[in-house]
Biopython code that builds the backbone (N, CA, C, O; Angstrom):
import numpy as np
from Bio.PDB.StructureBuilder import StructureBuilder

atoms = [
    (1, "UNK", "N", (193.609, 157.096, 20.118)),
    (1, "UNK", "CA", (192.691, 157.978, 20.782)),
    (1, "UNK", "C", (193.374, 159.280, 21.207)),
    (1, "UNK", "O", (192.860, 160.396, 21.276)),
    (2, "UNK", "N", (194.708, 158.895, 21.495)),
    (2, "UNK", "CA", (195.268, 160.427, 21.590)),
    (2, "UNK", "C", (195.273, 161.638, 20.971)),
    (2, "UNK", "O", (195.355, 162.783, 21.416)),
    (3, "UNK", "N", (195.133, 161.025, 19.438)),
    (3, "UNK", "CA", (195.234, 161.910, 18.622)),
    (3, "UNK", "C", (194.294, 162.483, 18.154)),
    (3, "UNK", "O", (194.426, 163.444, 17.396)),
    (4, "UNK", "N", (193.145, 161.993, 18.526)),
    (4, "UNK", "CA", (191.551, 162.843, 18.787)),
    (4, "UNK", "C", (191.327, 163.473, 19.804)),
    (4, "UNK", "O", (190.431, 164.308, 19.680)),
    (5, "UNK", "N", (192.104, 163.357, 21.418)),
    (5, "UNK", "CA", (192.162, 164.474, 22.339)),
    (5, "UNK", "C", (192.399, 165.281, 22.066)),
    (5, "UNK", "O", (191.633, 166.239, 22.165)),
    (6, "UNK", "N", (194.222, 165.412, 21.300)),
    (6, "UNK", "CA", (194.728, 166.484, 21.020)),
    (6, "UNK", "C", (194.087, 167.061, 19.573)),
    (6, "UNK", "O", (194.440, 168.196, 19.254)),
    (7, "UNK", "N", (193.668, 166.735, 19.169)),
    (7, "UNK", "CA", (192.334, 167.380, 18.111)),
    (7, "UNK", "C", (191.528, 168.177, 18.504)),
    (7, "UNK", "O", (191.471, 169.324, 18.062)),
    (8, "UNK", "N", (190.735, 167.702, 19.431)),
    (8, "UNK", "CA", (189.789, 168.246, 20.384)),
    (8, "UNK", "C", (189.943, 169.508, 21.108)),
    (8, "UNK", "O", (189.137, 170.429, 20.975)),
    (9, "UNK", "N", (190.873, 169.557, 21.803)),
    (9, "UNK", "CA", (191.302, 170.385, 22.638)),
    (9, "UNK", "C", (191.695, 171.799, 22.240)),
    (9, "UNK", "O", (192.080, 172.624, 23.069)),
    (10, "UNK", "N", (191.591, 172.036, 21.009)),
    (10, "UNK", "CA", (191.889, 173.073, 20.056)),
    (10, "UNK", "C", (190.571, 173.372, 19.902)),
    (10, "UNK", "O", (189.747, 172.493, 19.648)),
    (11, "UNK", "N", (190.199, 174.859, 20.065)),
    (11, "UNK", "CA", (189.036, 175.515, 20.279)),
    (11, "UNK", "C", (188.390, 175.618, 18.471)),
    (11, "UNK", "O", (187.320, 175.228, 18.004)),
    (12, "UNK", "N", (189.641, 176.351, 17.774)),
    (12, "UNK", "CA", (189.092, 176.536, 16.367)),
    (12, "UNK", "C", (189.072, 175.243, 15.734)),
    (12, "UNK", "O", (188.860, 175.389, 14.531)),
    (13, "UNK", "N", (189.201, 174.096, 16.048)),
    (13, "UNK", "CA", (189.226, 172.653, 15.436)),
    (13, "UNK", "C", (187.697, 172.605, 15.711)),
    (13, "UNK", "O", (186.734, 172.523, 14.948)),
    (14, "UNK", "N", (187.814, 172.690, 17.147)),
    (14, "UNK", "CA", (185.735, 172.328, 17.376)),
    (14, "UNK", "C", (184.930, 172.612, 16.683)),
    (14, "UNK", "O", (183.996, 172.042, 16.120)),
    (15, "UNK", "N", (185.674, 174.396, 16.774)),
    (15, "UNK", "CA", (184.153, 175.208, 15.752)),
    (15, "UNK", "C", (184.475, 175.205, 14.425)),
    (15, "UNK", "O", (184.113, 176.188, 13.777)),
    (16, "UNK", "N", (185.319, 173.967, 13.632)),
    (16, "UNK", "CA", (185.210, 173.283, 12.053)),
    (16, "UNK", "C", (184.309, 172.208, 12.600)),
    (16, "UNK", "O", (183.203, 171.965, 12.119)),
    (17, "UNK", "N", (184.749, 171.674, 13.466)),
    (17, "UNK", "CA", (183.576, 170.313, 13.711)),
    (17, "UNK", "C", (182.363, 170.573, 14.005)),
    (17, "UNK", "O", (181.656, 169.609, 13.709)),
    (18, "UNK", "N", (181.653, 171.612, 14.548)),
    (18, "UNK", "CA", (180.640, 172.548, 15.005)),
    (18, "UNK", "C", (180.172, 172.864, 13.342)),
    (18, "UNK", "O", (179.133, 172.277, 13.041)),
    (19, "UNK", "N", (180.642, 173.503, 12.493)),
    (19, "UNK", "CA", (180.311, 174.012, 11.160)),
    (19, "UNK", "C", (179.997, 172.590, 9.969)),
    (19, "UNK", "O", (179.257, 172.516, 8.988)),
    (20, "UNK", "N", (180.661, 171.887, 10.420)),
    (20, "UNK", "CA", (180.663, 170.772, 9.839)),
    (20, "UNK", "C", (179.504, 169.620, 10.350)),
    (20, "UNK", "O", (179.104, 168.696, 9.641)),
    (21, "UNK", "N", (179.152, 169.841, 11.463)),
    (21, "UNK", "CA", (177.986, 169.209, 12.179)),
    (21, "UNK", "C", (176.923, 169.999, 11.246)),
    (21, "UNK", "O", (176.216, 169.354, 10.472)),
    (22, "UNK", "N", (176.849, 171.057, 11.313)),
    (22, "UNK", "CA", (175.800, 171.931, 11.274)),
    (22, "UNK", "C", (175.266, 172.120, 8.836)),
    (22, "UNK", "O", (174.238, 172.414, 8.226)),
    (23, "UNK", "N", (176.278, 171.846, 8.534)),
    (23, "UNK", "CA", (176.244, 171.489, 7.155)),
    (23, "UNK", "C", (177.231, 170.527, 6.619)),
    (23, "UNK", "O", (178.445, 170.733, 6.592)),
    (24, "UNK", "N", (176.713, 169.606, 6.252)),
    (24, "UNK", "CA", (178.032, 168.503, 5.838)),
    (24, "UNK", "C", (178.301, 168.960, 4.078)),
    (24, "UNK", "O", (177.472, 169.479, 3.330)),
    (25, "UNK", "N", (179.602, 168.601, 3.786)),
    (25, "UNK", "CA", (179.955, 168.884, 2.890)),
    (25, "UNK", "C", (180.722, 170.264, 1.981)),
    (25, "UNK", "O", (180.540, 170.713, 0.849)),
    (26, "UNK", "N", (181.494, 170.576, 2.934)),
    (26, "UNK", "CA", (181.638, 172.225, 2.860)),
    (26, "UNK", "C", (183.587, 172.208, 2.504)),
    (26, "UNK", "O", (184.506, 171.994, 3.295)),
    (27, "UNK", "N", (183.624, 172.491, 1.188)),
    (27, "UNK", "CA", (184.626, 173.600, 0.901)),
    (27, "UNK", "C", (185.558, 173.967, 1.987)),
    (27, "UNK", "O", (185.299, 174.070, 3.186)),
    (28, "UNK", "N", (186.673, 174.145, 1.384)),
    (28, "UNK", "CA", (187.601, 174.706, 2.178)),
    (28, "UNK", "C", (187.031, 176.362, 2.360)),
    (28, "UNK", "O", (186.617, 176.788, 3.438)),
    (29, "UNK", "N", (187.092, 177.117, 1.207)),
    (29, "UNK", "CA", (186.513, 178.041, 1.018)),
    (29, "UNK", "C", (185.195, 178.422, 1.951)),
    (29, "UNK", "O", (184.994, 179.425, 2.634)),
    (30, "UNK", "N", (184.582, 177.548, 1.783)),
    (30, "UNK", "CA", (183.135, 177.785, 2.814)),
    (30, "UNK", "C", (183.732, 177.778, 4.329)),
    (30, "UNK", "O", (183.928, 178.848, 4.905)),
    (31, "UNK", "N", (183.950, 176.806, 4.813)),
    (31, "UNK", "CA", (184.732, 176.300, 6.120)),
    (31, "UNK", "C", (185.168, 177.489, 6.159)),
    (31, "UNK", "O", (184.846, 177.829, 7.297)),
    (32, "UNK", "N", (185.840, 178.621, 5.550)),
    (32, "UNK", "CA", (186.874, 180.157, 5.885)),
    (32, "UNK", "C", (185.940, 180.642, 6.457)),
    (32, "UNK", "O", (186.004, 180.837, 7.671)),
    (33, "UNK", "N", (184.532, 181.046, 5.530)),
    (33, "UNK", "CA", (183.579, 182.226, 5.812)),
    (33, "UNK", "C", (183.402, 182.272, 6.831)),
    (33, "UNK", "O", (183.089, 181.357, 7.592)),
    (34, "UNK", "N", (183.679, 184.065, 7.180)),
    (34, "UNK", "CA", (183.144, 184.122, 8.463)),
    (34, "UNK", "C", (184.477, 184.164, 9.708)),
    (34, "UNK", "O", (184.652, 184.872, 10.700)),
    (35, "UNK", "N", (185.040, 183.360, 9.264)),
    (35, "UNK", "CA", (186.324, 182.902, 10.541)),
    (35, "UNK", "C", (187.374, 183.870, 10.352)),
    (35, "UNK", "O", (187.705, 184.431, 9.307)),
    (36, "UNK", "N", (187.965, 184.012, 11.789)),
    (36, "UNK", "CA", (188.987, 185.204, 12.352)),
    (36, "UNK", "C", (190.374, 184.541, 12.196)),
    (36, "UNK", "O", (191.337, 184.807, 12.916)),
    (37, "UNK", "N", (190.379, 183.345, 10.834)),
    (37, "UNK", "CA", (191.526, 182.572, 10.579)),
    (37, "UNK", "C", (192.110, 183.110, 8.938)),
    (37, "UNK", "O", (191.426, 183.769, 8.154)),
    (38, "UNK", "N", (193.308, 182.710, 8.728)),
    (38, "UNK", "CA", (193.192, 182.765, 7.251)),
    (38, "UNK", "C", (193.171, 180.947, 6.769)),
    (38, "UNK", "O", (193.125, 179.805, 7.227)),
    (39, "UNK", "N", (193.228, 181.585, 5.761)),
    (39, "UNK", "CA", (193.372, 180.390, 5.148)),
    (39, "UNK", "C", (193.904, 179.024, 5.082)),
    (39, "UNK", "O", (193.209, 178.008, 5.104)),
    (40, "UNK", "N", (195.202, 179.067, 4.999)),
    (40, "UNK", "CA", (196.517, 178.368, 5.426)),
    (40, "UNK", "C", (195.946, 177.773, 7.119)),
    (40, "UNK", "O", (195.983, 176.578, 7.409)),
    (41, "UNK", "N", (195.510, 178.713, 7.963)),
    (41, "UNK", "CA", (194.933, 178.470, 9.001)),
    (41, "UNK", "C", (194.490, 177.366, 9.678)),
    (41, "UNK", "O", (194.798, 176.550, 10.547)),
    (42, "UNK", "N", (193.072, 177.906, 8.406)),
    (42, "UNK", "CA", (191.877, 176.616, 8.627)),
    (42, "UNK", "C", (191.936, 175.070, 7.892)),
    (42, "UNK", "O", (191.214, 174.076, 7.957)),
    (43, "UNK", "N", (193.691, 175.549, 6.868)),
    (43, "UNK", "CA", (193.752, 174.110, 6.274)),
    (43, "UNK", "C", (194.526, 173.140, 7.030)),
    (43, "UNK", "O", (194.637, 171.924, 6.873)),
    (44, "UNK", "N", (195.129, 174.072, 8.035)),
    (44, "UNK", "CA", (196.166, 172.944, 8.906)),
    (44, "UNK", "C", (195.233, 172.766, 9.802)),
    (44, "UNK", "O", (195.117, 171.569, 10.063)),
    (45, "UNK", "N", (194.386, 173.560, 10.494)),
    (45, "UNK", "CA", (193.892, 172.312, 11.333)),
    (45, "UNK", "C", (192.879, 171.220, 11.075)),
    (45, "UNK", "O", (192.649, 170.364, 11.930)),
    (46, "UNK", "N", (192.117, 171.252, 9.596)),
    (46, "UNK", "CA", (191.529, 170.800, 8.903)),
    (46, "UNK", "C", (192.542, 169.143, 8.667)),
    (46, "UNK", "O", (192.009, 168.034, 8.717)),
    (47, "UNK", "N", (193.958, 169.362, 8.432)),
    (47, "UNK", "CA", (195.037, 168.711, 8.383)),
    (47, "UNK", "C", (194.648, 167.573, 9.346)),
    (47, "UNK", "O", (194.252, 166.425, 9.143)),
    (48, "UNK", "N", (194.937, 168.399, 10.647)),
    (48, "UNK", "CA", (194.784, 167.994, 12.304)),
    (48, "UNK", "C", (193.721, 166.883, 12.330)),
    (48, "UNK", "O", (193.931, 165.809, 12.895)),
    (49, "UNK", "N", (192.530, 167.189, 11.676)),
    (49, "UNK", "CA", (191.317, 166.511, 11.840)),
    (49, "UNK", "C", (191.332, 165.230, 11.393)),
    (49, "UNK", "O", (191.088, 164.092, 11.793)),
    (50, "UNK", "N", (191.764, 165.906, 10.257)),
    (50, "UNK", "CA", (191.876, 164.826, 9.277)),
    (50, "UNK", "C", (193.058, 163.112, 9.765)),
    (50, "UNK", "O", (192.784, 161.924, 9.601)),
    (51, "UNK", "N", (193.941, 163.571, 10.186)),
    (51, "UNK", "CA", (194.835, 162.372, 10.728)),
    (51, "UNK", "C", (194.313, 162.003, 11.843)),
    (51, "UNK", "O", (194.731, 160.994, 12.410)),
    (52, "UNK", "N", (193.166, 162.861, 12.426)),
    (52, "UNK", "CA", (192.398, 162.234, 13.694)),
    (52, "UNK", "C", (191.559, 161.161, 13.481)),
    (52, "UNK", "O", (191.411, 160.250, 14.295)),
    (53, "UNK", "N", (190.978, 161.243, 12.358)),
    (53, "UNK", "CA", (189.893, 160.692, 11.442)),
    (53, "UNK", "C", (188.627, 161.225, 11.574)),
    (53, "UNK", "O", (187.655, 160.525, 11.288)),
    (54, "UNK", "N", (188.457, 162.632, 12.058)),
    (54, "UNK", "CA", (187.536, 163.114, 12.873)),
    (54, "UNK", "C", (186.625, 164.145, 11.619)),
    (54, "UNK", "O", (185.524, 164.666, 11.794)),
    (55, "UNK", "N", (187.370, 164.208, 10.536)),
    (55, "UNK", "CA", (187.101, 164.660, 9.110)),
    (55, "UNK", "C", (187.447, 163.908, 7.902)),
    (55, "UNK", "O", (188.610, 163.522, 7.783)),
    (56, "UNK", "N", (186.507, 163.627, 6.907)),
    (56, "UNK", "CA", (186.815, 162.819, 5.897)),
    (56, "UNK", "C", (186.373, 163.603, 4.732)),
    (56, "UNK", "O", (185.427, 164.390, 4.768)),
    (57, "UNK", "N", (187.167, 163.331, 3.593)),
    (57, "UNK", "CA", (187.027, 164.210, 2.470)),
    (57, "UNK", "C", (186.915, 163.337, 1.110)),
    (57, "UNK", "O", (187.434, 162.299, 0.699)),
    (58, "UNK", "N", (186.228, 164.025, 0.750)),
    (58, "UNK", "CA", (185.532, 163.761, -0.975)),
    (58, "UNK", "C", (186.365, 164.537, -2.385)),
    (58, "UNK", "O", (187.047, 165.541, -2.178)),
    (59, "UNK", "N", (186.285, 164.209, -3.189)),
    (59, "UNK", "CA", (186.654, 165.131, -4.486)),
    (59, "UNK", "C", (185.340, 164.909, -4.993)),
    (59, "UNK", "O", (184.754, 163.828, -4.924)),
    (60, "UNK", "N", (184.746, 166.275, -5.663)),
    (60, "UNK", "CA", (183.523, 166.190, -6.915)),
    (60, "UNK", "C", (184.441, 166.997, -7.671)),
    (60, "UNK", "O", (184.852, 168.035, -7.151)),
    (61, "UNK", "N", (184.880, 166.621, -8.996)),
    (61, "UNK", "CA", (185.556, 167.459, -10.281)),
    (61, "UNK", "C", (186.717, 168.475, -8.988)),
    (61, "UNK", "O", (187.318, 167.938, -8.058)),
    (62, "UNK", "N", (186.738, 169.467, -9.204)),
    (62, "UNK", "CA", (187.610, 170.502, -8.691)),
    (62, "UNK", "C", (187.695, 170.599, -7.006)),
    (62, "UNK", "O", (188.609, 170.665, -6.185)),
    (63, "UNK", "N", (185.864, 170.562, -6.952)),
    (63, "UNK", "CA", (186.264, 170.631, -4.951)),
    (63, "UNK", "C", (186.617, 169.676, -4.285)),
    (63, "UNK", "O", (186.553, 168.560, -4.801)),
    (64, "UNK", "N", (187.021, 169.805, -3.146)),
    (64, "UNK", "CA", (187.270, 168.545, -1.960)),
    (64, "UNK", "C", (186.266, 169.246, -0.453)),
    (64, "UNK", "O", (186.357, 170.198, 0.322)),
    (65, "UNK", "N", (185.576, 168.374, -0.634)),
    (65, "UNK", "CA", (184.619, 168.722, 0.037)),
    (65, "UNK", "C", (184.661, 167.340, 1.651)),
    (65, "UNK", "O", (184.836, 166.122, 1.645)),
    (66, "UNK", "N", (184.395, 168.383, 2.863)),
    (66, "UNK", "CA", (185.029, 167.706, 4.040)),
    (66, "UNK", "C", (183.319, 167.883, 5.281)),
    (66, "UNK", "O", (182.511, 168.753, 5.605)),
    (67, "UNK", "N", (183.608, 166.377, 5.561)),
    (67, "UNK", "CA", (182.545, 166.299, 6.168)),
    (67, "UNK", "C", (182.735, 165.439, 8.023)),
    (67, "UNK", "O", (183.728, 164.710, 8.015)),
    (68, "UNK", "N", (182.344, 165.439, 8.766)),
    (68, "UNK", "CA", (182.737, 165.112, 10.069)),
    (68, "UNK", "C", (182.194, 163.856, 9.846)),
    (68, "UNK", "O", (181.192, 163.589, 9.182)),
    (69, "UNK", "N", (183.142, 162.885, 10.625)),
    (69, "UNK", "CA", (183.337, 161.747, 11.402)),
    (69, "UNK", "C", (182.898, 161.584, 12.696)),
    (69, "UNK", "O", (183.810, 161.726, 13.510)),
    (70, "UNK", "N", (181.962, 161.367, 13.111)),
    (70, "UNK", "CA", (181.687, 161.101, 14.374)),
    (70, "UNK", "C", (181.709, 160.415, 15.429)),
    (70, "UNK", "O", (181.387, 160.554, 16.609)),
    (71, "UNK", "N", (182.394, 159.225, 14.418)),
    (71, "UNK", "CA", (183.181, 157.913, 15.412)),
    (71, "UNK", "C", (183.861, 158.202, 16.280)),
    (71, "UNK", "O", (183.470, 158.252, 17.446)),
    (72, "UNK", "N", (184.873, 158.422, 15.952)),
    (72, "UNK", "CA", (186.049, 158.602, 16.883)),
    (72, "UNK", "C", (185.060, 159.603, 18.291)),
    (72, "UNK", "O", (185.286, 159.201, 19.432)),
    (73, "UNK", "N", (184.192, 160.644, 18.169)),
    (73, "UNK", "CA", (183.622, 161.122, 19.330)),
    (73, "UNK", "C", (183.181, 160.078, 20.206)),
    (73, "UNK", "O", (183.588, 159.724, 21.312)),
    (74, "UNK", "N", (182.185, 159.630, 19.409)),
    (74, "UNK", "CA", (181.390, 158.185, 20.189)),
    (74, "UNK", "C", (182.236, 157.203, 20.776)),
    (74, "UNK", "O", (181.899, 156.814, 21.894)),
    (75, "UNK", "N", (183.635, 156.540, 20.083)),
    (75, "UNK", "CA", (184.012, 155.786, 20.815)),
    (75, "UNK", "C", (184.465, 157.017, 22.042)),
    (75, "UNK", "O", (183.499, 157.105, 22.801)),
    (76, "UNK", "N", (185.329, 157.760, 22.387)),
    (76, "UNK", "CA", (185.370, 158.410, 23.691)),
    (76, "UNK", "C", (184.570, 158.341, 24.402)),
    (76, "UNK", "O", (184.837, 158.175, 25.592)),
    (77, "UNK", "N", (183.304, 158.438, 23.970)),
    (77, "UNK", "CA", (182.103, 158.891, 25.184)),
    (77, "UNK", "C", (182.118, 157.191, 25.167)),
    (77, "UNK", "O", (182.302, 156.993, 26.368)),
    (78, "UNK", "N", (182.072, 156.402, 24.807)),
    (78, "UNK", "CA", (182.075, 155.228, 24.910)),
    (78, "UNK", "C", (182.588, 154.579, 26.185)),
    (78, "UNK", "O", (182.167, 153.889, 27.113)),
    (79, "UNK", "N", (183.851, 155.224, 25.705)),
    (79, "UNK", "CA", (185.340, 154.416, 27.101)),
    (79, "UNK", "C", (184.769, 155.294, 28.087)),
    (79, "UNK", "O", (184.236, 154.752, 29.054)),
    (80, "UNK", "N", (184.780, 156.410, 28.030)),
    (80, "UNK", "CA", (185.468, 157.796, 29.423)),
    (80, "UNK", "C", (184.157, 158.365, 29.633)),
    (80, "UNK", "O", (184.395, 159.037, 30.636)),
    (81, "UNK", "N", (183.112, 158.529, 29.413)),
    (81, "UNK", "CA", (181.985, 159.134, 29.460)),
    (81, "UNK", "C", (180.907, 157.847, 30.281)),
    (81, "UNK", "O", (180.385, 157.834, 31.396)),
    (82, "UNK", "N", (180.894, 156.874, 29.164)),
    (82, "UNK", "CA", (179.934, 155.401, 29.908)),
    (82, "UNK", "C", (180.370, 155.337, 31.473)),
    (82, "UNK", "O", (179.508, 155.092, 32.317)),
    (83, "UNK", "N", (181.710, 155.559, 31.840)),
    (83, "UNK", "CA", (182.451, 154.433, 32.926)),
    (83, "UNK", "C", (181.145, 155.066, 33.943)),
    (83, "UNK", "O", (180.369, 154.315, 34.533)),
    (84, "UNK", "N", (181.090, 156.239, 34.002)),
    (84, "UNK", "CA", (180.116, 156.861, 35.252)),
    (84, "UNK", "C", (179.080, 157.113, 34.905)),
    (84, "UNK", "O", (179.028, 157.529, 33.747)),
    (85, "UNK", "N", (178.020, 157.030, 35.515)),
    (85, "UNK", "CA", (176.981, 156.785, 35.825)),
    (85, "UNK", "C", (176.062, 158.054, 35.224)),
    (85, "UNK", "O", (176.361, 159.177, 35.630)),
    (86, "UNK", "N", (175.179, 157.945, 34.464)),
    (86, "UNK", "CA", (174.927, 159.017, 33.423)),
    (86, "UNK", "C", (173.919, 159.888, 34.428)),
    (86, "UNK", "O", (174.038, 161.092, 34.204)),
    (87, "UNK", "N", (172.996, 159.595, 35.436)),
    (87, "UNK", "CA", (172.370, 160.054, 35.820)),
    (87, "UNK", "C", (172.935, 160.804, 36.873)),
    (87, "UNK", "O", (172.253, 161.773, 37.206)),
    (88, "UNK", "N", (174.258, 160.588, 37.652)),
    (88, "UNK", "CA", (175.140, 161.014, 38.795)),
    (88, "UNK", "C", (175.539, 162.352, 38.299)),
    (88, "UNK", "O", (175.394, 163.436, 38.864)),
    (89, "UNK", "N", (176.324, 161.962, 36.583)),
    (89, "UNK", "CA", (176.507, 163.452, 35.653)),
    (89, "UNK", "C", (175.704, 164.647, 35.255)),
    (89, "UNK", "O", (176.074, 165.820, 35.228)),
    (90, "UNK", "N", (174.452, 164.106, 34.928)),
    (90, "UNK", "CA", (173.303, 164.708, 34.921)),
    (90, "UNK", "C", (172.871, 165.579, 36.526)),
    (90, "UNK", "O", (172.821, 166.808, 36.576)),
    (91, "UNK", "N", (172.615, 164.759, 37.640)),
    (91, "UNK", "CA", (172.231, 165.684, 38.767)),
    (91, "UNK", "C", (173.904, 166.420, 38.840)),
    (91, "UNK", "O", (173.639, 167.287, 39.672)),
    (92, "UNK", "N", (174.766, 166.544, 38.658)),
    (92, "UNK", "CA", (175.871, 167.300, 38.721)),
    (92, "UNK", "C", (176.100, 168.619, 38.281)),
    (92, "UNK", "O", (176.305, 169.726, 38.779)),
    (93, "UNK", "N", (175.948, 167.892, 36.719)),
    (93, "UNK", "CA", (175.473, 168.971, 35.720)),
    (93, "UNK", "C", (174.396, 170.214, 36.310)),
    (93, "UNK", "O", (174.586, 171.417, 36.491)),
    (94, "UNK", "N", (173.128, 169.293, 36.529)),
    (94, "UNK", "CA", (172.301, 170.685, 36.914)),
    (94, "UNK", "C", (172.519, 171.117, 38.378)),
    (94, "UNK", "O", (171.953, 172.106, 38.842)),
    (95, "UNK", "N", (173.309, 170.388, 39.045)),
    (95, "UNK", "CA", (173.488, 171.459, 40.453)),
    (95, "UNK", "C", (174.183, 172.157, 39.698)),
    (95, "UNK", "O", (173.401, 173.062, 39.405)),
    (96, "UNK", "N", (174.991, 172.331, 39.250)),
    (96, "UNK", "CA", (176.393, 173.417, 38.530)),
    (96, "UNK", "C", (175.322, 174.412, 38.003)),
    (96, "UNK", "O", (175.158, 175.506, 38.543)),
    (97, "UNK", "N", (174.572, 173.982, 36.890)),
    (97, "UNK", "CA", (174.249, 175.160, 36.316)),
    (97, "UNK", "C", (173.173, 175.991, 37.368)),
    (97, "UNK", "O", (173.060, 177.196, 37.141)),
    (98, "UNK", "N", (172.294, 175.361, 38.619)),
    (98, "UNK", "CA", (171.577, 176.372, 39.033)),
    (98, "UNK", "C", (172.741, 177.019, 40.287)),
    (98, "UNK", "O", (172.366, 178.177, 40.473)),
    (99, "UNK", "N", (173.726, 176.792, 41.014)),
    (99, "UNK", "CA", (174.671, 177.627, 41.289)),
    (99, "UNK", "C", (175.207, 178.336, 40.766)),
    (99, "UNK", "O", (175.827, 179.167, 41.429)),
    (100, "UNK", "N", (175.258, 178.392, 39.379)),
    (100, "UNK", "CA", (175.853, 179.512, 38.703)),
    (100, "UNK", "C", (174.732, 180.365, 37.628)),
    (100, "UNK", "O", (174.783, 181.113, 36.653)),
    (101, "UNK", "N", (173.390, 179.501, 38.794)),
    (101, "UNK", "CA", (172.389, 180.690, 38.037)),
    (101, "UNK", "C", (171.839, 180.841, 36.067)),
    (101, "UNK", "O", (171.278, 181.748, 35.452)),
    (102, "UNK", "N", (172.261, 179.718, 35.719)),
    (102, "UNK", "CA", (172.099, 179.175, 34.157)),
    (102, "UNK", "C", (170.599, 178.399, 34.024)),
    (102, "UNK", "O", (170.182, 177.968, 32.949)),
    (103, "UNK", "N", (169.993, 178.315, 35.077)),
    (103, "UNK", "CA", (168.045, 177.332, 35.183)),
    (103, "UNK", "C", (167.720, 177.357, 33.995)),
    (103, "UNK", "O", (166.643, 176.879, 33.640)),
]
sb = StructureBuilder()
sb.init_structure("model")
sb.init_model(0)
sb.init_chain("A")
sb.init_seg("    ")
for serial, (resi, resn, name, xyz) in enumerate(atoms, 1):
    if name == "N":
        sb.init_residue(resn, " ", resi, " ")
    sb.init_atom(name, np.array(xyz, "f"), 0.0, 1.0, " ", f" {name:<3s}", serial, name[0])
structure = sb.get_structure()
């Protein structure tokens, strides 16, 4: 599980897991577009993901095409998320956001 924290905790890792939520099956190449990374970049932390198990990859002929794992999220929210009380988080949550004016 550690090694999906420290996965996590990396902002441009998310927003591959974010892009990857949002279309499964995407190219290294695709995964670039758009991003303030190069290349080499987005393949190491793609790397990262990958030994997390938090990304799993395909070959069709030439591409390798990488799609999110969502296990490893779920078990977390599983252990560390379940322990407390979902509704305690929830009224928390929205006191926070109307103190900081987010309604």
């Amino acid at each position: 599980m550690g090694a999906v924290f420290r996965a996590l905790a990396d902002e441009s890792r998310r927003a591959l897991l974010d892009r990857l939520f949002e279309r499964k099956g995407q190219t290294l190449g695709e995964l670039c577009d758009g991003l303030q990374m190069s290349r080499q970049a987005v393949s190491k932390h793609l790397a990262i993901l990958e030994a997390a198990n938090l990304v799993s990859t395909r070959k069709e002929g030439r591409k390798k095409l990488h799609f999110l794992n969502p296990v490893p999220i779920h078990e977390i929210a599983g252990r560390w998320v379940a322990k407390f009380e979902r509704a305690h988080l929830d009224a928390l949550s929205d006191l926070k956001a109307r103190l900081e004016g987010e309604e």
